[in-house]
Backbone as JSON, one array per atom type, in Angstrom:
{
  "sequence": "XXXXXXXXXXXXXXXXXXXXXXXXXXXXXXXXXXXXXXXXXXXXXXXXXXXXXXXXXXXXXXXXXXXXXXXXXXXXXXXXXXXXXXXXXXXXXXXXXXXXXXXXXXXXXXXXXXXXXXXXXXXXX",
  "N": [[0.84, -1.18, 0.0], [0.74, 2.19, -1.0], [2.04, 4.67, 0.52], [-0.12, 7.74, 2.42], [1.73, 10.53, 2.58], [3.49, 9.84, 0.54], [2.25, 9.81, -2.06], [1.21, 12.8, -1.53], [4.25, 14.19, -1.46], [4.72, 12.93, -4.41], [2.82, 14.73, -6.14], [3.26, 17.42, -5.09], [5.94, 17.84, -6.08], [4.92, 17.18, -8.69], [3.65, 19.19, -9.69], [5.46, 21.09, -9.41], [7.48, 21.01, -11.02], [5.73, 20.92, -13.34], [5.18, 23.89, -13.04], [7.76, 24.73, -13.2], [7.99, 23.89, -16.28], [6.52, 25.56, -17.78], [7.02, 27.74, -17.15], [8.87, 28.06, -18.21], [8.56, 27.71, -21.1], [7.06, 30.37, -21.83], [8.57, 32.03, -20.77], [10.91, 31.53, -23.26], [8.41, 31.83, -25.52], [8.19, 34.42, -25.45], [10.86, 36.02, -25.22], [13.99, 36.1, -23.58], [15.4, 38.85, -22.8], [13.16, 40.41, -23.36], [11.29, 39.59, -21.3], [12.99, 40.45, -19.17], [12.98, 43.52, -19.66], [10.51, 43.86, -19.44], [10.37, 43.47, -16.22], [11.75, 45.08, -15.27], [10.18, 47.51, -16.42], [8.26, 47.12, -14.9], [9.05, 47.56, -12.15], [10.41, 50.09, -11.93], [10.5, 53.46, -12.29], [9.28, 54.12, -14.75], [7.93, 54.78, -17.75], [7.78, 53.85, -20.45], [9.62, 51.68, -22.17], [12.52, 50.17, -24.07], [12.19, 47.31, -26.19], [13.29, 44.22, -27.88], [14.27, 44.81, -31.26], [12.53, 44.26, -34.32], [14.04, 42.8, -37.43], [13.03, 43.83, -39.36], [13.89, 46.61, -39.58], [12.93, 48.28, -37.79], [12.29, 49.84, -34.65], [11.12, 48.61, -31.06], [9.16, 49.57, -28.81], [8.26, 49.04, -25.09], [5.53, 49.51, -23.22], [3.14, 50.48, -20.12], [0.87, 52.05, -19.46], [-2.12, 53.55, -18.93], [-3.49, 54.97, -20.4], [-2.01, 54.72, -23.5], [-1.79, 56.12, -25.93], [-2.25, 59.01, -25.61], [0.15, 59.12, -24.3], [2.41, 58.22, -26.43], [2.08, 60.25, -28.43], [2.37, 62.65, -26.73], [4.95, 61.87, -26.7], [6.21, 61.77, -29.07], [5.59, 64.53, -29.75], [7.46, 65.44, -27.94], [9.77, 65.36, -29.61], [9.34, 66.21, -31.49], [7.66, 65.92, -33.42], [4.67, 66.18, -34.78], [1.48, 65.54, -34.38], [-1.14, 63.95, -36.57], [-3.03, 62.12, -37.42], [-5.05, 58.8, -36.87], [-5.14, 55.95, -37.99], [-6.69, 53.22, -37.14], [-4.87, 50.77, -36.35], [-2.3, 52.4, -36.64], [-0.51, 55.54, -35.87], [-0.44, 58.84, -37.62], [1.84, 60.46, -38.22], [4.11, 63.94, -38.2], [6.72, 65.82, -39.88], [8.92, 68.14, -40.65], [8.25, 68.22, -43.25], [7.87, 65.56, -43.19], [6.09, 61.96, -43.36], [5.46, 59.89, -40.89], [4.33, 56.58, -39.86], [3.41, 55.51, -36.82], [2.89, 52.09, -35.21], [0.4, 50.79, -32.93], [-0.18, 48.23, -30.62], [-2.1, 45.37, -28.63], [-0.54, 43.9, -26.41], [-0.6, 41.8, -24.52], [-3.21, 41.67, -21.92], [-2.08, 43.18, -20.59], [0.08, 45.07, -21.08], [1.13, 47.18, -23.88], [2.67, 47.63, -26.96], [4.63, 49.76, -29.4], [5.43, 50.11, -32.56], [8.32, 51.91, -34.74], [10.09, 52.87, -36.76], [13.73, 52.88, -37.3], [15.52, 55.65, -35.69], [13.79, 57.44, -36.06], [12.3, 58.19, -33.81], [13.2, 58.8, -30.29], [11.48, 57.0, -27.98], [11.99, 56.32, -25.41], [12.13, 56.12, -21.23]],
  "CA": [[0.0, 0.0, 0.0], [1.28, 3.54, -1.17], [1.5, 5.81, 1.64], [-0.47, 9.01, 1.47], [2.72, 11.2, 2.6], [4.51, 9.95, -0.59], [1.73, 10.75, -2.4], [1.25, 14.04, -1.49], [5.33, 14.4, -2.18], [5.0, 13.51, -5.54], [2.06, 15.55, -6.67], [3.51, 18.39, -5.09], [7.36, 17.46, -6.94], [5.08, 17.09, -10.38], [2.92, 20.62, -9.73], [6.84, 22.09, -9.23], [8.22, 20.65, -12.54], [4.85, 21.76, -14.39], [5.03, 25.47, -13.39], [8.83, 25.22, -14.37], [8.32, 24.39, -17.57], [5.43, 26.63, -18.02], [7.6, 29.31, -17.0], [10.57, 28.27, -19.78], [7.71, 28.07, -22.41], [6.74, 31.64, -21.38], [10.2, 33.14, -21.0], [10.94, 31.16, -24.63], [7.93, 32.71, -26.49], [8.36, 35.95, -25.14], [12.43, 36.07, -25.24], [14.54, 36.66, -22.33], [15.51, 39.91, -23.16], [11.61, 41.04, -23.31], [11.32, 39.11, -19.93], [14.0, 41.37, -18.08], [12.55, 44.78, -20.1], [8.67, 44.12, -18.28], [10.47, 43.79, -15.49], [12.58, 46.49, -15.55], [9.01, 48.61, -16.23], [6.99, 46.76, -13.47], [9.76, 47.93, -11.28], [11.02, 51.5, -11.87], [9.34, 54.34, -12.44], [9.94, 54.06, -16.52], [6.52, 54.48, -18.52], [8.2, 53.41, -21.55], [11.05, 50.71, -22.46], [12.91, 50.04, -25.75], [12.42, 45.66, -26.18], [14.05, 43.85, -29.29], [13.7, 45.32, -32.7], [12.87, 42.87, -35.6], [14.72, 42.98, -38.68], [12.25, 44.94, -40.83], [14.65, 48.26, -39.61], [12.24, 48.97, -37.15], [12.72, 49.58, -33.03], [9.97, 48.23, -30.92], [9.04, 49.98, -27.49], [7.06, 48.41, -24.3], [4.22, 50.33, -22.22], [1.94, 49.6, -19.54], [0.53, 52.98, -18.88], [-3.49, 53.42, -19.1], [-3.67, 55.63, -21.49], [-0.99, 54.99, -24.21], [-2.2, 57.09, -27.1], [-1.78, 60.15, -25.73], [1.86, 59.05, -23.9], [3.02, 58.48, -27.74], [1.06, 61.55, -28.88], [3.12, 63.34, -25.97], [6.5, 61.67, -26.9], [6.74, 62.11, -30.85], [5.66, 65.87, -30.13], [8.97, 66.03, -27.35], [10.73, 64.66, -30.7], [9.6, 67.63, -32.83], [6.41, 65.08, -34.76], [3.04, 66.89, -34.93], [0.35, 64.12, -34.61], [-1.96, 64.28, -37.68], [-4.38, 61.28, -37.51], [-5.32, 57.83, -36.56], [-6.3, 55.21, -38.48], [-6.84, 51.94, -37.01], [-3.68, 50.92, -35.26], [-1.65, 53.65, -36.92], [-0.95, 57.35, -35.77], [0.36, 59.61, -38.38], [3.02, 62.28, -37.56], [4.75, 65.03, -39.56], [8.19, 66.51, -39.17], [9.58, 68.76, -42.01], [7.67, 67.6, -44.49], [8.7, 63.55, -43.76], [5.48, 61.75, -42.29], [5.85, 58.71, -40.06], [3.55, 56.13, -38.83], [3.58, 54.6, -35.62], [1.99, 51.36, -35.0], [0.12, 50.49, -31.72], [-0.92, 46.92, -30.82], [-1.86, 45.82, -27.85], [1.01, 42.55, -26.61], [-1.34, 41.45, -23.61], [-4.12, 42.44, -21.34], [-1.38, 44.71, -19.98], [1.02, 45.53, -21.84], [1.16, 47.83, -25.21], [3.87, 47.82, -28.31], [4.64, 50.43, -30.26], [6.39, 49.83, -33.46], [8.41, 52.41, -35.71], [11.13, 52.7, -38.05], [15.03, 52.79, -36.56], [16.22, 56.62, -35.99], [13.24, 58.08, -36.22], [12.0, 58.83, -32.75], [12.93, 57.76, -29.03], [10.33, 56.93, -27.24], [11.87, 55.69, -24.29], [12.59, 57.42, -20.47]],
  "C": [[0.89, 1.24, 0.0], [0.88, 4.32, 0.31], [1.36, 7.05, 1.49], [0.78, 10.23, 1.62], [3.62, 10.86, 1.0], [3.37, 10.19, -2.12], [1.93, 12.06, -2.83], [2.42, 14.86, -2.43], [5.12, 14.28, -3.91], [3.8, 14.27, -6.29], [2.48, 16.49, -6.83], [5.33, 18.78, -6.21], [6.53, 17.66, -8.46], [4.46, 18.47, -10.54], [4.13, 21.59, -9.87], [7.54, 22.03, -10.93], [6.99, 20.81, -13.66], [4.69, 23.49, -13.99], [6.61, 25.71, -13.3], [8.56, 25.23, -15.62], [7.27, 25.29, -18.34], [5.91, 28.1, -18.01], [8.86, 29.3, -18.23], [9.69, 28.61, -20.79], [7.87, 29.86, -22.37], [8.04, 33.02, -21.78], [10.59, 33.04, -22.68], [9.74, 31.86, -25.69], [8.26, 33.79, -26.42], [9.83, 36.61, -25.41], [12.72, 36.82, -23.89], [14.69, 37.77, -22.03], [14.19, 41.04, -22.9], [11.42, 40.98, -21.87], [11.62, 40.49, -19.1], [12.88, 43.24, -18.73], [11.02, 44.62, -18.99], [8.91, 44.05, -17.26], [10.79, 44.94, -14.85], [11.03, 47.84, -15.48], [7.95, 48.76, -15.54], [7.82, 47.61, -12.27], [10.28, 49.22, -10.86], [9.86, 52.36, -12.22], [9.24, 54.75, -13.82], [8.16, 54.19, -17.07], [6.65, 53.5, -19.85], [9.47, 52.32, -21.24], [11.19, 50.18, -23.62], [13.07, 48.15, -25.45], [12.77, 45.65, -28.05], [13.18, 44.4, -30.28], [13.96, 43.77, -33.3], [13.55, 43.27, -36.67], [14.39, 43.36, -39.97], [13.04, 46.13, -40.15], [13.21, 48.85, -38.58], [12.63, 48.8, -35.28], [10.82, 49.46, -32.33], [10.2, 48.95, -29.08], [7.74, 49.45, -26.39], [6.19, 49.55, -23.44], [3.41, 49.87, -21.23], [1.41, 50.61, -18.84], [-1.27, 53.0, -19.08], [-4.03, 54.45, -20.65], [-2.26, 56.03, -22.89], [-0.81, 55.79, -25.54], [-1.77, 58.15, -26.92], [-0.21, 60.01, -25.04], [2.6, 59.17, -25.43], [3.22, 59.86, -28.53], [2.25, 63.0, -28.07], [5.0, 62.64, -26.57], [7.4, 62.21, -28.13], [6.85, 63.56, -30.87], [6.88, 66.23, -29.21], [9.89, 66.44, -28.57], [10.98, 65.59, -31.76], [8.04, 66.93, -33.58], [5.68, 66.0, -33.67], [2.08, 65.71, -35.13], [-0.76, 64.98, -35.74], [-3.53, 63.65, -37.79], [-3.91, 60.05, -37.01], [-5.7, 56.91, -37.3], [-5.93, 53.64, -38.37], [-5.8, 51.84, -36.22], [-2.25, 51.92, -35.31], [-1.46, 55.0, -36.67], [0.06, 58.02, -36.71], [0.98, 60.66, -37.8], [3.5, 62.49, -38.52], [5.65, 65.77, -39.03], [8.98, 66.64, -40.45], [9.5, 68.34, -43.06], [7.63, 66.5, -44.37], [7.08, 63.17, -42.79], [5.89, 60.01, -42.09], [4.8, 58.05, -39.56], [4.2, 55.07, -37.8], [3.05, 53.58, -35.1], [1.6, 51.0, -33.67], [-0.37, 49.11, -31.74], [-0.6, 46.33, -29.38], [-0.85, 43.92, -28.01], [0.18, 41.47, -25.69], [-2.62, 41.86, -22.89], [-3.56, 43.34, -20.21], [-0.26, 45.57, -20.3], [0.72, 45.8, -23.32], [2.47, 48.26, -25.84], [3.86, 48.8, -29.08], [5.69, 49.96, -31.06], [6.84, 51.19, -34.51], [9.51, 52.4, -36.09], [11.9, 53.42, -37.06], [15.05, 54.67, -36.63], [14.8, 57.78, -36.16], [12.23, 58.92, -35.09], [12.81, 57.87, -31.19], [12.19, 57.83, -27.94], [10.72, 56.57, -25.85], [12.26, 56.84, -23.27], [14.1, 57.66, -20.66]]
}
């Protein structure tokens, strides 16, 4: 007869080794790098944070403020951009004739991405 103490042990041993690898998955979709950045913005007083660019020439920035529209809206115009319009997940800006869009999307049910082209604004603190 199994005794319920060893039991218990290994339930609690297989509940430990399923929310490790739940947490590698996690870290692995997301990338490590990303990982450390949401921390980094759970933790400080940062509104913004620059996470990996992809290799379309674009830099990608994290958020988790409540209202991120107008934080952007407020950042591009630090930058010198004039916000123009909206359309859909896009905000248009304008800066000496050149216009720029910025893409918004959200990443989670708390966290928001902005995406735009290398050199062209920095969004971060």
């Amino acid at each position: 007869m199994v005794k319920p103490w060893r039991i218990a042990l290994f339930s609690f041993i297989g509940i430990i080794v399923l929310l490790v690898i739940a947490a590698a998955v996690y870290i692995h979709n997301i990338g490590y790098n990303n990982v450390k950045q949401m921390y980094r913005l759970q933790t400080t007083g940062l509104s913004i944070v620059q996470i990996e660019s992809d290799a379309r020439g674009y830099v990608r920035y994290l958020t988790k403020v409540e209202q991120p529209q107008e934080l952007l809206k407020a950042r591009m115009k630090k930058e010198g951009w004039t916000y123009i319009s909206q359309e859909g997940a896009g905000y248009f800006f304008e800066k000496d004739g050149q216009q720029e869009i910025v893409t918004m999307k959200k990443w989670n049910h708390f966290y928001m991405i902005y995406d735009l082209k290398l050199k062209v604004a920095n969004l971060a603190d």
